[in-house]
C-alpha positions as protocol buffer text, in pm:
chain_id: "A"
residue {
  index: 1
  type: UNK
  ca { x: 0 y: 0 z: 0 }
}
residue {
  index: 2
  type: UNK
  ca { x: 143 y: 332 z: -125 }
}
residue {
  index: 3
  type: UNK
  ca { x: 127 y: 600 z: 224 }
}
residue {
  index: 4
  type: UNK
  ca { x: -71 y: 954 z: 149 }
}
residue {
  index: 5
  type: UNK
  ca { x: 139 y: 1227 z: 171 }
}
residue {
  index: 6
  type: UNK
  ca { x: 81 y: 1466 z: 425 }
}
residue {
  index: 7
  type: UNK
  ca { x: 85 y: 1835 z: 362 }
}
residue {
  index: 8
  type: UNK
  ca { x: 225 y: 2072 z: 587 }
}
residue {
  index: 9
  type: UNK
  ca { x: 362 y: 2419 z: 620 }
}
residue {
  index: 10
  type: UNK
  ca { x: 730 y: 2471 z: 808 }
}
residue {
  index: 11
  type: UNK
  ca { x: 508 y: 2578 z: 1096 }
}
residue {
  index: 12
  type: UNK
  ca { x: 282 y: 2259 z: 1119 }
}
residue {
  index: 13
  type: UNK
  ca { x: 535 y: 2003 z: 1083 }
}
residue {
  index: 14
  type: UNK
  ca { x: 725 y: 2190 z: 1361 }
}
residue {
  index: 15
  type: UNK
  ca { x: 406 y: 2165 z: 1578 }
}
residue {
  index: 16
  type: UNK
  ca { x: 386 y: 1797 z: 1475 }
}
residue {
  index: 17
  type: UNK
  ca { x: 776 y: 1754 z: 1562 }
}
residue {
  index: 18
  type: UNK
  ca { x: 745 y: 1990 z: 1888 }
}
residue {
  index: 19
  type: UNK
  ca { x: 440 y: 1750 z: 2008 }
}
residue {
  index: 20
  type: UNK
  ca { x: 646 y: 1393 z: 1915 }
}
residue {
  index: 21
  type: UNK
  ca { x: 900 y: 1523 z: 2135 }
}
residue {
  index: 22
  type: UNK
  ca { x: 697 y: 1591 z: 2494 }
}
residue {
  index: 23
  type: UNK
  ca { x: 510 y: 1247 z: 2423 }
}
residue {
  index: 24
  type: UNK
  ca { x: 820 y: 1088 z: 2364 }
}
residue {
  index: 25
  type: UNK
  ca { x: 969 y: 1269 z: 2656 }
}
residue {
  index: 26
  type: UNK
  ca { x: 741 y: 1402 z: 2908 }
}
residue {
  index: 27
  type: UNK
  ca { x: 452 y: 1233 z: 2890 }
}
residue {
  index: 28
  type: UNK
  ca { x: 594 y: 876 z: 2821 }
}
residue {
  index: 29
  type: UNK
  ca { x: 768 y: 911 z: 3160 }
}
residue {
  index: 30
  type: UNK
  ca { x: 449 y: 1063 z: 3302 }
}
residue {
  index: 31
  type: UNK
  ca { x: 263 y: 738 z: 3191 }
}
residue {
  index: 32
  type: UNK
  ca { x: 555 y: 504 z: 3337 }
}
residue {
  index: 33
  type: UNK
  ca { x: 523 y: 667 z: 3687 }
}
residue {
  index: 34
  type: UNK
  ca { x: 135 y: 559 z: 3686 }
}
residue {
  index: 35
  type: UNK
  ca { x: 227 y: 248 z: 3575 }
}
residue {
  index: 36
  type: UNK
  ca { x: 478 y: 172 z: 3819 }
}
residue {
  index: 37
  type: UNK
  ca { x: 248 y: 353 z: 4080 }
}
residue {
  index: 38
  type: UNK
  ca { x: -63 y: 128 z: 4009 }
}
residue {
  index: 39
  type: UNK
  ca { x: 142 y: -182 z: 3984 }
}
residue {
  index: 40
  type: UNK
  ca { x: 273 y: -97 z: 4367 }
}
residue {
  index: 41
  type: UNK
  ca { x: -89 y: -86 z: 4483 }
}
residue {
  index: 42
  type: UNK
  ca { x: -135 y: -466 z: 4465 }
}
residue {
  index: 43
  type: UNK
  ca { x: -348 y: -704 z: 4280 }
}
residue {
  index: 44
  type: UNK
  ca { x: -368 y: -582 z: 3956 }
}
residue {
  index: 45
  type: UNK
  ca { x: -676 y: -761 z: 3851 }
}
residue {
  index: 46
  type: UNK
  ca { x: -915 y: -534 z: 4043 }
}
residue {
  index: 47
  type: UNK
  ca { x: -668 y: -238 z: 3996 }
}
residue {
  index: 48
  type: UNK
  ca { x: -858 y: 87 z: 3820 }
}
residue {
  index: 49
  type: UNK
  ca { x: -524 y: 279 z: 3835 }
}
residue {
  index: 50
  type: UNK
  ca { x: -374 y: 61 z: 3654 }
}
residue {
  index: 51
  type: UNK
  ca { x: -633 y: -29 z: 3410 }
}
residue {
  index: 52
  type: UNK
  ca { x: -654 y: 362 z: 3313 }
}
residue {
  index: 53
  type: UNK
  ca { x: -272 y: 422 z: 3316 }
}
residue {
  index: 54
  type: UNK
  ca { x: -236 y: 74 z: 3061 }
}
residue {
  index: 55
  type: UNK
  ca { x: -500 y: 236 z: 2826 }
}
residue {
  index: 56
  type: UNK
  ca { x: -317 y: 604 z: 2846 }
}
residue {
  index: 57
  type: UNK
  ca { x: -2 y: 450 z: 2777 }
}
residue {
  index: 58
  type: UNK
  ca { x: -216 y: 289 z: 2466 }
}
residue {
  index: 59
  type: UNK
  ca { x: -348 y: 609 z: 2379 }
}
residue {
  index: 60
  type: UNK
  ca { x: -19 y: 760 z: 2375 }
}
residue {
  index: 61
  type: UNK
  ca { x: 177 y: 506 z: 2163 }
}
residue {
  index: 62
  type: UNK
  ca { x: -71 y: 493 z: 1919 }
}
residue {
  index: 63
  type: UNK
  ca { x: -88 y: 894 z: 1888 }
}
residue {
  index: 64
  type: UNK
  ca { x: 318 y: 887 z: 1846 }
}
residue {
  index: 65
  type: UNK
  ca { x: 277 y: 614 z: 1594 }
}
residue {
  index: 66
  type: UNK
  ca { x: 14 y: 871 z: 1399 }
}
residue {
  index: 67
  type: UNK
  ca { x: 276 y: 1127 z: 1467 }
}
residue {
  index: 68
  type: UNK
  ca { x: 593 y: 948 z: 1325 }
}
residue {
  index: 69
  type: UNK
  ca { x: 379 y: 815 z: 994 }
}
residue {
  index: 70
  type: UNK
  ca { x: 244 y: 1147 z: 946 }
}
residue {
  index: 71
  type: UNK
  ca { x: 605 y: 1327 z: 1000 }
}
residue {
  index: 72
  type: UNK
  ca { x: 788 y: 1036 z: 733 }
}
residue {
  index: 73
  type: UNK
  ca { x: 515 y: 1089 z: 489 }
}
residue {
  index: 74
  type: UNK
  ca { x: 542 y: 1481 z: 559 }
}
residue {
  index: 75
  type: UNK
  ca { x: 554 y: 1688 z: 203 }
}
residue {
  index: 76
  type: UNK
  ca { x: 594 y: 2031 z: 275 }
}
residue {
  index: 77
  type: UNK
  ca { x: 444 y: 2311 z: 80 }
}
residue {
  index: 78
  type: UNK
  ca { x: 511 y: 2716 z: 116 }
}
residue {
  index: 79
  type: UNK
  ca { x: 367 y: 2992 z: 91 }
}
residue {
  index: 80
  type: UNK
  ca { x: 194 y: 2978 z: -263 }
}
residue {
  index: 81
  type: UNK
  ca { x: 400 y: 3191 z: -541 }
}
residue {
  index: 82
  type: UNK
  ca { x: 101 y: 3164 z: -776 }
}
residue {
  index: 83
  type: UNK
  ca { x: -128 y: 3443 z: -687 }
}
residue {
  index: 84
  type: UNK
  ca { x: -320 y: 3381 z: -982 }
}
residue {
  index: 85
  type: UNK
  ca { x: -488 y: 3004 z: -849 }
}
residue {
  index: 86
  type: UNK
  ca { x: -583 y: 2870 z: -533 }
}
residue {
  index: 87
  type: UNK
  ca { x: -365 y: 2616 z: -455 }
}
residue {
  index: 88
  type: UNK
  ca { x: -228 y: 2430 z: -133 }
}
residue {
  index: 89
  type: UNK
  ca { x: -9 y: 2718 z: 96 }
}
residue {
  index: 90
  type: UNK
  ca { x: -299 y: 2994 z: -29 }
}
residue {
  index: 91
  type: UNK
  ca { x: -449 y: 3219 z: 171 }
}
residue {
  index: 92
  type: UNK
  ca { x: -813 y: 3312 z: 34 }
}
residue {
  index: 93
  type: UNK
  ca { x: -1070 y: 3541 z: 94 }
}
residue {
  index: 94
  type: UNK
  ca { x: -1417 y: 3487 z: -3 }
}
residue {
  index: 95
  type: UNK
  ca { x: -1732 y: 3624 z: 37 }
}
residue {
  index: 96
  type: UNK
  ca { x: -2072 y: 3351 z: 111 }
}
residue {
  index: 97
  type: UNK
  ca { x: -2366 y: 3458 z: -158 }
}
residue {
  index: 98
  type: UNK
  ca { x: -2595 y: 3699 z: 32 }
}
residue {
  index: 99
  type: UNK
  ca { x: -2389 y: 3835 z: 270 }
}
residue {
  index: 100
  type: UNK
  ca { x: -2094 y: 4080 z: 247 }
}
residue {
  index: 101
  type: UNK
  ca { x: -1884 y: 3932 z: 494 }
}
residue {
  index: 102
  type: UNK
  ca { x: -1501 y: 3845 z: 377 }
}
residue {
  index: 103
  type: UNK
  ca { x: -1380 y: 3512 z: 511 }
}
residue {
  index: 104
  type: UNK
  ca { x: -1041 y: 3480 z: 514 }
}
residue {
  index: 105
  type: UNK
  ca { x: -877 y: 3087 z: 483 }
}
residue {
  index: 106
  type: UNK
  ca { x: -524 y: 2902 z: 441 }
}
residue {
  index: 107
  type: UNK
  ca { x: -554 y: 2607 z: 219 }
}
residue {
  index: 108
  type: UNK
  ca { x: -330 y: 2393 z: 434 }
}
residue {
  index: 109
  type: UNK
  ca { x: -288 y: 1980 z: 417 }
}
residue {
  index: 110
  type: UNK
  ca { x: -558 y: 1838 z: 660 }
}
residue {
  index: 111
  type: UNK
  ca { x: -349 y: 1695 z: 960 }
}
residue {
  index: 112
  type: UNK
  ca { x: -318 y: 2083 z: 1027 }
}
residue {
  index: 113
  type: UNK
  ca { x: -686 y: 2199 z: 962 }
}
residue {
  index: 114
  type: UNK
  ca { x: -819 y: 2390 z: 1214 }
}
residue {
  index: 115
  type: UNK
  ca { x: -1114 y: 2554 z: 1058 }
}
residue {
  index: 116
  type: UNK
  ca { x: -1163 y: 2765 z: 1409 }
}
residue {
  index: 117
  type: UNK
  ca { x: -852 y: 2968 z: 1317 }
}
residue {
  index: 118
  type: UNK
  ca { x: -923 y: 3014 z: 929 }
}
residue {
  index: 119
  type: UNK
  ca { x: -650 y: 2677 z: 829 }
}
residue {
  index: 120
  type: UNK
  ca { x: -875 y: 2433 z: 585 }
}
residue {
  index: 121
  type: UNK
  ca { x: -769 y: 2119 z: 421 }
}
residue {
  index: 122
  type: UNK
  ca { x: -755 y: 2106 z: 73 }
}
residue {
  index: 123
  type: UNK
  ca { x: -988 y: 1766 z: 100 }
}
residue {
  index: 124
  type: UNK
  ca { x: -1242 y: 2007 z: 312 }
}
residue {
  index: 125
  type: UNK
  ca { x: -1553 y: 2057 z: 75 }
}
residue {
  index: 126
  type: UNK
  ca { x: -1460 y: 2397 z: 76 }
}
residue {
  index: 127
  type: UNK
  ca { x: -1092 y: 2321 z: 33 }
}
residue {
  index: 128
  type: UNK
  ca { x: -1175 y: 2091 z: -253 }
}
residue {
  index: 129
  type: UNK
  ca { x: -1444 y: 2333 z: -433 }
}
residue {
  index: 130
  type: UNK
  ca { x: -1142 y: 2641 z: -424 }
}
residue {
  index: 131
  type: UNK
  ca { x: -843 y: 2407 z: -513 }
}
residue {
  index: 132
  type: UNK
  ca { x: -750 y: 2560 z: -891 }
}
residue {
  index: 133
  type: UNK
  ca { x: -982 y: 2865 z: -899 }
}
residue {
  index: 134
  type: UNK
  ca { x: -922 y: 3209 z: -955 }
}
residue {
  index: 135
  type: UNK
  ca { x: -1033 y: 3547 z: -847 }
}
residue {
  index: 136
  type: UNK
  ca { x: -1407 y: 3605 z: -919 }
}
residue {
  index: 137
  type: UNK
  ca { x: -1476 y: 3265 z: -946 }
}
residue {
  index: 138
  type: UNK
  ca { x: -1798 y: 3109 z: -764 }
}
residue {
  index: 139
  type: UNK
  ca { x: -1830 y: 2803 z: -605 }
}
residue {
  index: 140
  type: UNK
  ca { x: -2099 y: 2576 z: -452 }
}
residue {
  index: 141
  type: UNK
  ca { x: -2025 y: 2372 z: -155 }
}
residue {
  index: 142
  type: UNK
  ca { x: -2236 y: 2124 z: -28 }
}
residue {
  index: 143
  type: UNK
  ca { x: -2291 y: 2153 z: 323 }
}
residue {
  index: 144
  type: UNK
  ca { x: -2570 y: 1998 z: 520 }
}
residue {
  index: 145
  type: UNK
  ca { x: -2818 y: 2308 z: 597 }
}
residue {
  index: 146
  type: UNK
  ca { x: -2802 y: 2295 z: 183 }
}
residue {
  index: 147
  type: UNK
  ca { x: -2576 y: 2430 z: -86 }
}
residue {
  index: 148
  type: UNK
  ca { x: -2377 y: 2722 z: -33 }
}
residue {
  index: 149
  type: UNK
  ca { x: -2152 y: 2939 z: -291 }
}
residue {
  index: 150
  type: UNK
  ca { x: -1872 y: 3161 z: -228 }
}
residue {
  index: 151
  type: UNK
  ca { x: -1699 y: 3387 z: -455 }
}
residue {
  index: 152
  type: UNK
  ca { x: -1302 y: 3445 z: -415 }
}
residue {
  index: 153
  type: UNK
  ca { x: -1273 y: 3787 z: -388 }
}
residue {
  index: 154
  type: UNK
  ca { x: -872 y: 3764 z: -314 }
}
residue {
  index: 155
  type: UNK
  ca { x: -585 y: 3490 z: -322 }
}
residue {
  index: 156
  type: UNK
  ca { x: -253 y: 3557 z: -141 }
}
């Protein structure tokens, strides 16, 4: 099986890097305390300290696993150049049909969406419906209250 690639900007793949390190650090230590804590309070077959530490030391292998895929895989993109097209690295206003509004995104790979501070994936249905556009362009996204459309208004 061929991996996905996994877009990121310098800043997001530093987050990703910055957050391997503490669980590989920090928290894996953190986890190991509990463990060894637990395991000192006796029978371990009616132990719920040691049940919850085993499944956060679960948790947190499995989230550095994520981590370390998503980091090898890693292709990173800049800042667009093309200021033409929407592409990943953009940032793009647009403006929803009916209101006059500017919304202002970054078309960014989706292990670093965060639509709550204006970074969408380019495989978000909004992502996907900008991807290749240009200024003045509409487009409809589906969206589950109904279709919306959106014009770009600017690409940076």
């Amino acid at each position: 099986m061929v991996a996905k690639p996994v877009y990121l900007t310098p800043e997001g793949k530093q987050k990703l890097e910055d957050e391997l390190e503490y669980l590989r650090t920090v928290k894996r230590a953190e986890v190991a305390e509990a463990i060894k804590q637990a395991k000192e309070e006796g029978d371990l077959s009616e132990n719920s300290a040691y049940d919850e530490a085993k499944n956060a030391q679960a948790f947190l292998e499995g989230r550095i696993q994520t981590l370390e895929a998503q980091l090898r895989e890693a292709v990173i993109i800049e800042e667009s150049a093309n200021k033409n097209k929407v592409a990943l690295g953009s940032t793009v206003t647009v403006v929803e049909d009916g209101t006059n509004e500017p919304e202002t995104y970054k078309i960014v790979g989706s292990a670093e969406a965060d639509a709550l501070n204006g970074h969408i994936s380019n495989e978000s249905p909004l992502g996907v419906a900008l991807m290749g556009k240009k200024v003045g362009a509409k487009v409809v996204v589906k969206a589950p209250a109904g279709k919306i459309t959106f014009k770009i208004k600017k690409i940076e």
